[in-house]
C-alpha positions as a Markdown table, in Angstrom:
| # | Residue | x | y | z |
|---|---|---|---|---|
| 1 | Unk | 102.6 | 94.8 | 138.4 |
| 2 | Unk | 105.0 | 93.0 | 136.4 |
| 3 | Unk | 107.1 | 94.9 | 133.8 |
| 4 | Unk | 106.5 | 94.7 | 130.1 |
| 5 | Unk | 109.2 | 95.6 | 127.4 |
| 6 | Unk | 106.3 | 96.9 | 125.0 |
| 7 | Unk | 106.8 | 101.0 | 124.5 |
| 8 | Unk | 103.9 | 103.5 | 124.7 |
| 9 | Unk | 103.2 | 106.2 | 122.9 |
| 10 | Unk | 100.9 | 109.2 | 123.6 |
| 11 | Unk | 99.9 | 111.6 | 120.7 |
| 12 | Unk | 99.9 | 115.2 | 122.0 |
| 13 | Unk | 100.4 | 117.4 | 118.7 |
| 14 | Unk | 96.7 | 118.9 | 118.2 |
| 15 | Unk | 96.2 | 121.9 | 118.7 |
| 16 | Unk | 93.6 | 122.5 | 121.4 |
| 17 | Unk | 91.5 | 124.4 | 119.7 |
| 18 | Unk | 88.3 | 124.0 | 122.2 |
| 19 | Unk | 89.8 | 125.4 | 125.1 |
| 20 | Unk | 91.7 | 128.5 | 122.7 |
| 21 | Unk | 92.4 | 131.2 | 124.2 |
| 22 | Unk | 93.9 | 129.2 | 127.4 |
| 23 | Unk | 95.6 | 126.8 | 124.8 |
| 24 | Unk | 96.8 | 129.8 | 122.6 |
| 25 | Unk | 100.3 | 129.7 | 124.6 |
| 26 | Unk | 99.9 | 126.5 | 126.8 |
| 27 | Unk | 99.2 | 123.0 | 125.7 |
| 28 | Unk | 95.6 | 121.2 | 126.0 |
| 29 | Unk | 98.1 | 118.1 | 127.6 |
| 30 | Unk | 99.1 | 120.7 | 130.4 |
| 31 | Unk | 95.7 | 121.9 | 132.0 |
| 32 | Unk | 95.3 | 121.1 | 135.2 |
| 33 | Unk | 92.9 | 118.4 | 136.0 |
| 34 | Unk | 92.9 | 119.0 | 139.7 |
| 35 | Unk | 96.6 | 119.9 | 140.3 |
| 36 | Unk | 98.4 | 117.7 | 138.1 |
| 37 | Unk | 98.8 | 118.0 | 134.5 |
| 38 | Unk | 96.2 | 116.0 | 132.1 |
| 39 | Unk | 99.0 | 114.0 | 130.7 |
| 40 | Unk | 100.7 | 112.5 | 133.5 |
| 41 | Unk | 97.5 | 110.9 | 134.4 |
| 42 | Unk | 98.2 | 109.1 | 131.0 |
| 43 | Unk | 101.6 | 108.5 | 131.8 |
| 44 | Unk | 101.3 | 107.3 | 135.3 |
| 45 | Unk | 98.4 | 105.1 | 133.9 |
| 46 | Unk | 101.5 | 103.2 | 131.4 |
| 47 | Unk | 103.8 | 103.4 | 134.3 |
| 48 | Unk | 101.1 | 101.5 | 136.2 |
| 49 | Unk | 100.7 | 99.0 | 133.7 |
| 50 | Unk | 104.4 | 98.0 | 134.0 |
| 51 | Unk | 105.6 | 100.1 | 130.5 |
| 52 | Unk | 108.9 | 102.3 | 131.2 |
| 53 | Unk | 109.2 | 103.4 | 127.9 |
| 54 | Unk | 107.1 | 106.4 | 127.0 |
| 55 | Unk | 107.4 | 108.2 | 123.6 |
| 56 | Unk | 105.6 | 111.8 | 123.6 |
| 57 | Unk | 104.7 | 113.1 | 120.1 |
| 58 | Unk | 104.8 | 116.8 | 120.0 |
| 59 | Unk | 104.0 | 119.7 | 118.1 |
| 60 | Unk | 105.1 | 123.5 | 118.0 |
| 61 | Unk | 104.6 | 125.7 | 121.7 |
| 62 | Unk | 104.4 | 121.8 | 123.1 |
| 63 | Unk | 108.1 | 122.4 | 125.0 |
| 64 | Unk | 106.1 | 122.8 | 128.5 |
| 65 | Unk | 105.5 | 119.0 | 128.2 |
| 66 | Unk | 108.7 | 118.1 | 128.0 |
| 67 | Unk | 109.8 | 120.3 | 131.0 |
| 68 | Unk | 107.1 | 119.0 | 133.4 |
| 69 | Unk | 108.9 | 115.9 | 132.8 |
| 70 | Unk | 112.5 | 117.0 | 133.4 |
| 71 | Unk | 113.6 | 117.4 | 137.4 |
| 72 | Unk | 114.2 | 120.8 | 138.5 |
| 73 | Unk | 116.9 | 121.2 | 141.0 |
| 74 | Unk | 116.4 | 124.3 | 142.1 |
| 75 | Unk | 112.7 | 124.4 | 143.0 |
| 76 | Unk | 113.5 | 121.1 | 144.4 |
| 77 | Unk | 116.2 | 122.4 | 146.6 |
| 78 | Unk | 113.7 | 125.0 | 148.0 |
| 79 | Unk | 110.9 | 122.8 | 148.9 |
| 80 | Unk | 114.0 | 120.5 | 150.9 |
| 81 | Unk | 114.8 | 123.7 | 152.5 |
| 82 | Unk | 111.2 | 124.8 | 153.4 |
| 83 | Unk | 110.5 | 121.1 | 154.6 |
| 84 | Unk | 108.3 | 120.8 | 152.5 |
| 85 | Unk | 108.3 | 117.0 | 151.7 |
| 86 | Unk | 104.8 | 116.7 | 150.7 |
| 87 | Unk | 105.3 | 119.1 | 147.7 |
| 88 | Unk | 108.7 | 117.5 | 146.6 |
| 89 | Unk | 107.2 | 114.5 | 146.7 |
| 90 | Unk | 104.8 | 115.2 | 144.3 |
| 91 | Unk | 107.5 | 117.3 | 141.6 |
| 92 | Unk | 109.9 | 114.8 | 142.0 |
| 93 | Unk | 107.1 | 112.1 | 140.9 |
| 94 | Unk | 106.3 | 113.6 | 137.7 |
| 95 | Unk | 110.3 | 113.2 | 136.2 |
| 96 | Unk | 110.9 | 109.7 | 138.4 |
| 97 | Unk | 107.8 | 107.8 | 136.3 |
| 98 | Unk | 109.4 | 106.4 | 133.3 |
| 99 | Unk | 112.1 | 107.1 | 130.5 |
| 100 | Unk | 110.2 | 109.7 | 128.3 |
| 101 | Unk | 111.4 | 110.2 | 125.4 |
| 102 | Unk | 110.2 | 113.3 | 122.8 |
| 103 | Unk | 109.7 | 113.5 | 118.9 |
| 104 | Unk | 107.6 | 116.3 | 116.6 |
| 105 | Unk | 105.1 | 116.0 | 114.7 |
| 106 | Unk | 105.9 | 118.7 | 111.6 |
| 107 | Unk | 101.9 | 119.2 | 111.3 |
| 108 | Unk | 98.8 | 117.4 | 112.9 |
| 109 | Unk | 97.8 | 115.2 | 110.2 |
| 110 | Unk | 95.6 | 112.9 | 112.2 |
| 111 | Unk | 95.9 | 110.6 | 114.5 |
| 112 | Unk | 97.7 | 108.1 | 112.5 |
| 113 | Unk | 100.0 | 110.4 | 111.3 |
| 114 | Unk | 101.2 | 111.2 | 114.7 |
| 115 | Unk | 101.2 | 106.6 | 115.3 |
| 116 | Unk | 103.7 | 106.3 | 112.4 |
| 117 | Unk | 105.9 | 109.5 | 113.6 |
| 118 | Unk | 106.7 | 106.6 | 116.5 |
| 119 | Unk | 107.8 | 103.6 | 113.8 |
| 120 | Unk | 111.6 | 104.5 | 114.3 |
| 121 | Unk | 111.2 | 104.4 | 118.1 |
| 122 | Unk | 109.0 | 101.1 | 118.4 |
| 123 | Unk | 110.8 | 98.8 | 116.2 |
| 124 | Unk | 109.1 | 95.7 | 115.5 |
| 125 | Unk | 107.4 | 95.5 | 118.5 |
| 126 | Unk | 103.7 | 96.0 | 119.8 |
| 127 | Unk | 103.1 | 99.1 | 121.7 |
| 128 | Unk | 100.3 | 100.9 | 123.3 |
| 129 | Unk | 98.6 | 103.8 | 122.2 |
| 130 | Unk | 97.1 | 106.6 | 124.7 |
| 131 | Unk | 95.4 | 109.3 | 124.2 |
| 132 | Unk | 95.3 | 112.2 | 126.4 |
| 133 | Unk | 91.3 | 113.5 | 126.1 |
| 134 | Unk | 90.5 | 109.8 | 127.6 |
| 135 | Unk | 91.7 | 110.0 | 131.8 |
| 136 | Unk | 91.1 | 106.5 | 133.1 |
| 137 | Unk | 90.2 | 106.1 | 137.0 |
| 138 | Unk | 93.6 | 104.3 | 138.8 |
| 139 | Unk | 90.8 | 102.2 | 140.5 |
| 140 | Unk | 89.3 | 100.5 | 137.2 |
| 141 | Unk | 92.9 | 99.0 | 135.5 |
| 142 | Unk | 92.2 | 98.9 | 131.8 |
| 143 | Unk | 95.6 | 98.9 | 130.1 |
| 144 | Unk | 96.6 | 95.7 | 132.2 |
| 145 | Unk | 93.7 | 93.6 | 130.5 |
| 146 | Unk | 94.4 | 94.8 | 126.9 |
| 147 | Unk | 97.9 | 94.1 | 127.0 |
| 148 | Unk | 97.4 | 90.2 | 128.5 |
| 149 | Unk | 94.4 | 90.6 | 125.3 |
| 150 | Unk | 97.3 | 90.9 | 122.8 |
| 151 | Unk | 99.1 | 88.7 | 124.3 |
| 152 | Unk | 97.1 | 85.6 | 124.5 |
| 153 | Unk | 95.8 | 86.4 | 121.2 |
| 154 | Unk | 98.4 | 88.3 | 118.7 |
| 155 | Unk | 95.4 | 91.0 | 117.6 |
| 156 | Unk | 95.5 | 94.7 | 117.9 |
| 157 | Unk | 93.0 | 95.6 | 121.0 |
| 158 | Unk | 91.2 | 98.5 | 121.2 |
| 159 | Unk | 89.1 | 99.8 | 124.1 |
| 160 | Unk | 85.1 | 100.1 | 123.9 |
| 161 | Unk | 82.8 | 102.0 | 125.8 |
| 162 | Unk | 79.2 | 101.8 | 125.5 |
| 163 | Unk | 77.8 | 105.7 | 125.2 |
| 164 | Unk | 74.5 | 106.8 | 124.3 |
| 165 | Unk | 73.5 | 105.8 | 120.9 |
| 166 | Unk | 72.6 | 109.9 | 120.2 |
| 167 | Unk | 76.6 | 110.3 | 120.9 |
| 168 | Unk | 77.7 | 108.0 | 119.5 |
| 169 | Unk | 78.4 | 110.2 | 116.3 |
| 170 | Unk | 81.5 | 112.0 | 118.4 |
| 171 | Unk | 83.2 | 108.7 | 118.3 |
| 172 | Unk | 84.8 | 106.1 | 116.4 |
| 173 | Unk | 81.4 | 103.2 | 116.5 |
| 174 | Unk | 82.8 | 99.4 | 116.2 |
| 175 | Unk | 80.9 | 96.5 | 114.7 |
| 176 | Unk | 81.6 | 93.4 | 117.1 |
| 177 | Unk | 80.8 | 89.9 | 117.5 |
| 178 | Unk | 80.8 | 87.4 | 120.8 |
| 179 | Unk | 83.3 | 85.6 | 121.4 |
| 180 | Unk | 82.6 | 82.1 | 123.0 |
| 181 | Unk | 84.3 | 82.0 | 126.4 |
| 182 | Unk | 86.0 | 85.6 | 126.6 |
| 183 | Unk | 84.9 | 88.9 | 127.7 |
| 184 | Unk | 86.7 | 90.4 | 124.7 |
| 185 | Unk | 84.7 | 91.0 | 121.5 |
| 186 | Unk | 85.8 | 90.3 | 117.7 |
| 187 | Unk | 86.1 | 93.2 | 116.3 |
| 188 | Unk | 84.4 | 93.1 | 112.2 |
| 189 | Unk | 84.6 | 96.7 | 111.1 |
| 190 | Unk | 84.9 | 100.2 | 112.4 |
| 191 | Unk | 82.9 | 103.8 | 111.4 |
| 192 | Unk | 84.9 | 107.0 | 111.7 |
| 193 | Unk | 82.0 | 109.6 | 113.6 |
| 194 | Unk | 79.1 | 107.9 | 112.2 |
| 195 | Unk | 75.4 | 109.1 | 112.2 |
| 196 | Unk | 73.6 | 107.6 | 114.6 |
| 197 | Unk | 71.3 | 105.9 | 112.4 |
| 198 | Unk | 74.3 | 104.5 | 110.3 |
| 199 | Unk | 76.7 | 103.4 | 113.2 |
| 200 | Unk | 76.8 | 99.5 | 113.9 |
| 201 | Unk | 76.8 | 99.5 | 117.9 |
| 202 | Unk | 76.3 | 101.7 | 120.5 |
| 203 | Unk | 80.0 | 100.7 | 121.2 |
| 204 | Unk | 82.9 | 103.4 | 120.8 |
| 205 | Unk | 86.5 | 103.5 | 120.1 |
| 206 | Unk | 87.9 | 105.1 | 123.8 |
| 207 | Unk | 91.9 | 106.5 | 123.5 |
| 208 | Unk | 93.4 | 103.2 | 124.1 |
| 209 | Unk | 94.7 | 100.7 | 121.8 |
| 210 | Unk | 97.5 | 97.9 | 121.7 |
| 211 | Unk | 98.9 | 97.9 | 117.9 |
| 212 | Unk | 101.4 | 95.4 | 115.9 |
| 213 | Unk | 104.3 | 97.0 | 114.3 |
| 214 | Unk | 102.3 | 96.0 | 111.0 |
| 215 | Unk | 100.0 | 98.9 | 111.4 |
| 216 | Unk | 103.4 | 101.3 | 110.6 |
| 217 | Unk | 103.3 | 99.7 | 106.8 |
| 218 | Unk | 99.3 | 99.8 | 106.6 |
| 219 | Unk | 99.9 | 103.2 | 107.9 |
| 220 | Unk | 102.6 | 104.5 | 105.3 |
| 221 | Unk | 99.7 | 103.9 | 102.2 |
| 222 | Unk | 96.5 | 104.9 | 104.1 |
| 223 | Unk | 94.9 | 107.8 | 102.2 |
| 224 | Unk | 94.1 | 111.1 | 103.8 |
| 225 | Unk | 90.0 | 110.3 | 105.2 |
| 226 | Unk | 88.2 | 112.4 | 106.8 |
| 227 | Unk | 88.9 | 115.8 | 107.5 |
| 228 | Unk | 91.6 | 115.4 | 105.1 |
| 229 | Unk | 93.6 | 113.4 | 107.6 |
| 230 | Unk | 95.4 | 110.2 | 108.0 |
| 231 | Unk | 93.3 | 108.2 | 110.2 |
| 232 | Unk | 94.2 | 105.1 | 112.4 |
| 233 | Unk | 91.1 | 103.9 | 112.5 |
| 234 | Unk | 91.1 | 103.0 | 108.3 |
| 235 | Unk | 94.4 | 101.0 | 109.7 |
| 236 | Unk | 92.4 | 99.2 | 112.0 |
| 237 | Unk | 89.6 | 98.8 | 109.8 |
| 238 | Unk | 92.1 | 96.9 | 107.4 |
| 239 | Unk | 93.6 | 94.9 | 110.4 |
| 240 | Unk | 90.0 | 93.8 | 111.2 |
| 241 | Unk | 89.6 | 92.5 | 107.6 |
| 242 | Unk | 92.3 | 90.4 | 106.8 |
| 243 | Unk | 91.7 | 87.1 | 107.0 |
| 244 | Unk | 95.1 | 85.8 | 107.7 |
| 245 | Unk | 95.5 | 87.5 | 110.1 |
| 246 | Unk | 94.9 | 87.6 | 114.1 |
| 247 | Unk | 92.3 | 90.5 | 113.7 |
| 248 | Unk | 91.3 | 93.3 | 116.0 |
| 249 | Unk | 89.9 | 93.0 | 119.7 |
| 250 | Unk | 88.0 | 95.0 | 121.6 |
| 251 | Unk | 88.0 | 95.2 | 125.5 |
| 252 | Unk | 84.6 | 96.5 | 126.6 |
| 253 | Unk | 85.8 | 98.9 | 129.5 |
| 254 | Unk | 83.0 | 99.6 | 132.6 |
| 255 | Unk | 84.9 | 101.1 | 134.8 |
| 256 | Unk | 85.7 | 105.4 | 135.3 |
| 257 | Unk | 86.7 | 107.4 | 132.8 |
| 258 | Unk | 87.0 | 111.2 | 132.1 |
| 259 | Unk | 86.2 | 113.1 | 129.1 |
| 260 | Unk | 88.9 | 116.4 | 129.3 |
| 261 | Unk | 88.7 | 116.8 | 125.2 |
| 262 | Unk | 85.6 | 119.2 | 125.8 |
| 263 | Unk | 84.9 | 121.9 | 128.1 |
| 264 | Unk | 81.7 | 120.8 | 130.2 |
| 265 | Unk | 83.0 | 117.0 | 130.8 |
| 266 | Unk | 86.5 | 119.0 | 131.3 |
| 267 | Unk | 85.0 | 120.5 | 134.5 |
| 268 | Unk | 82.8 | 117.4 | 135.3 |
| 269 | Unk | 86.4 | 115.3 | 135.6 |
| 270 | Unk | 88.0 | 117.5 | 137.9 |
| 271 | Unk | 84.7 | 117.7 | 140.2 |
| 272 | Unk | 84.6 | 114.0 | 140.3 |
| 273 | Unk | 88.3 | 113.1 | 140.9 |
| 274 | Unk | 88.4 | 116.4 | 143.5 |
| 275 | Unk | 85.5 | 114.7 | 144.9 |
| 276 | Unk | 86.8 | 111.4 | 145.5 |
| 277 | Unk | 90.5 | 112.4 | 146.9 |
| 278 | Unk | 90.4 | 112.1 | 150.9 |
| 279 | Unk | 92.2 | 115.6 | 151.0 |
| 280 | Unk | 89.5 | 117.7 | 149.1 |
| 281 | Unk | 86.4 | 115.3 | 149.3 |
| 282 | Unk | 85.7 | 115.9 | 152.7 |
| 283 | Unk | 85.3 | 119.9 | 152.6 |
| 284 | Unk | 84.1 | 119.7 | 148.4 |
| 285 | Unk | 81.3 | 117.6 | 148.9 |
| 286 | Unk | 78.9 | 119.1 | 151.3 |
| 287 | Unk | 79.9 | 122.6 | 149.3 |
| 288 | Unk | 78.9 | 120.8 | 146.2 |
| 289 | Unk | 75.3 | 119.7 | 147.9 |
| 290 | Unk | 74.7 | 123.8 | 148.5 |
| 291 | Unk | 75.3 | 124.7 | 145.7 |
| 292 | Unk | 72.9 | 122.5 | 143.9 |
| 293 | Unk | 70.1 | 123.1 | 146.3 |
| 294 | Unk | 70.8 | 127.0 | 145.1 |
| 295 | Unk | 70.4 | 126.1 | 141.4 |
């Protein structure tokens, strides 16, 4: 995977509030989604995608982030004493991905909020946006084909999943047209959490997006929306409109993903990644049978 100079950024202020009391002291980013932390999934997923430059925005009780990512010498020195390569391996991964860099975000405002806490780190450039309740499978690259998106075509790209029309009310729903000889859509407007009978597709907004710097400025006079919160999809929305402009693009993504923002598809995502890894599948799986036949 070549390298790319574009930055990422991953929002991880909210507060978690779904999974209180185990967030009350410990981030939502750090539960364990088999034995590694949620976010460096994310993470690994930019590294992946040839980005080395990884801004984390972060709230108050958020410093365990930060120290997953820093090495730690001493437990380090006792796994090289035990011999136990495997295991050092694996600690020493997690600070070796990228250069991560750190900044707060005073109070979650939304999700745009936490975008333009990033303008001083990003520059002019285009970056990537990831969220950390969307896991991506490793074996279905997504982030690769938005990026080469934005940069045969100059428009923010967003990532679209067809979901059930019924859920479709949990989501940010997108309005699209075809595109003659792409996979990509045109993206014509976007519905913050719309009713089912009011949304414009079956097609929702998943956490991944590649922005232009000119979201920041859309960003710094977008009015509090819903939930009394600065939201990036009203950017978009305005990015979609302009007719000057190179619009917004969606890349309709078929491949795995993993739902850890709620507490049932939590459990589903570490059941089917447990399931599929050649160390725990074997013995998981035919328990996993059993216990179904009990049900």
């Amino acid at each position: 995977m070549r390298d790319h100079k574009m930055k990422a950024v991953i929002p991880a202020a909210g507060l978690g509030t779904r999974f209180l009391p185990a967030t009350k002291a410990m981030p939502k980013e750090m539960l364990p989604v088999v034995d590694k932390p949620a976010i460096q999934y994310v993470v690994e997923e930019a590294a992946d995608a040839g980005i080395h430059d990884i801004l984390i925005i972060i709230g108050r009780n958020k410093n365990a982030i930060s120290n997953h990512f820093d090495a730690v010498p001493e437990l380090e020195v006792k796994l090289l004493e035990k011999g136990d390569t495997g295991r050092l391996e694996r600690v020493m991964k997690s600070s070796d991905l990228a250069d991560i860099h750190f900044v707060r975000q005073g109070e979650p405002k939304g999700l745009g909020h936490a975008v333009l806490r990033a303008r001083s780190h990003v520059g002019d450039n285009s970056f990537a946006v990831l969220l950390g309740d969307d896991l991506i499978d490793e074996r279905d690259p997504l982030l690769t084909t938005m990026i080469e998106e934005h940069e045969r075509t100059g428009a923010a790209v967003i990532a679209l999943m067809e979901v059930d029309p019924a859920s479709i009310q949990m989501y940010g729903a997108a309005a699209v047209e075809a595109i003659e000889g792409s996979d990509a859509v045109r993206v014509t407007g976007l519905v913050e959490k719309p009713a089912p009978e009011d949304a414009p597709s079956n097609l929702a907004i998943i956490g991944r997006y590649i922005l232009p710097a000119s979201v920041f400025e859309i960003l710094e006079r977008t009015e509090p929306g819903k939930g009394g919160e600065i939201q990036l999809t009203d950017a978009l929305q305005e990015l979609a409109a302009d007719p000057d402009g190179p619009g917004v693009v969606g890349v309709v993504f078929r491949g795995r993903r993993y739902d850890t923002g709620d507490r049932v598809d939590y459990i589903k995502a570490i059941v089917q990644l447990a399931s599929d890894r050649e160390d725990l599948g074997p013995e998981l799986r035919p328990w996993l049978k059993e216990f179904a036949e009990r049900l």
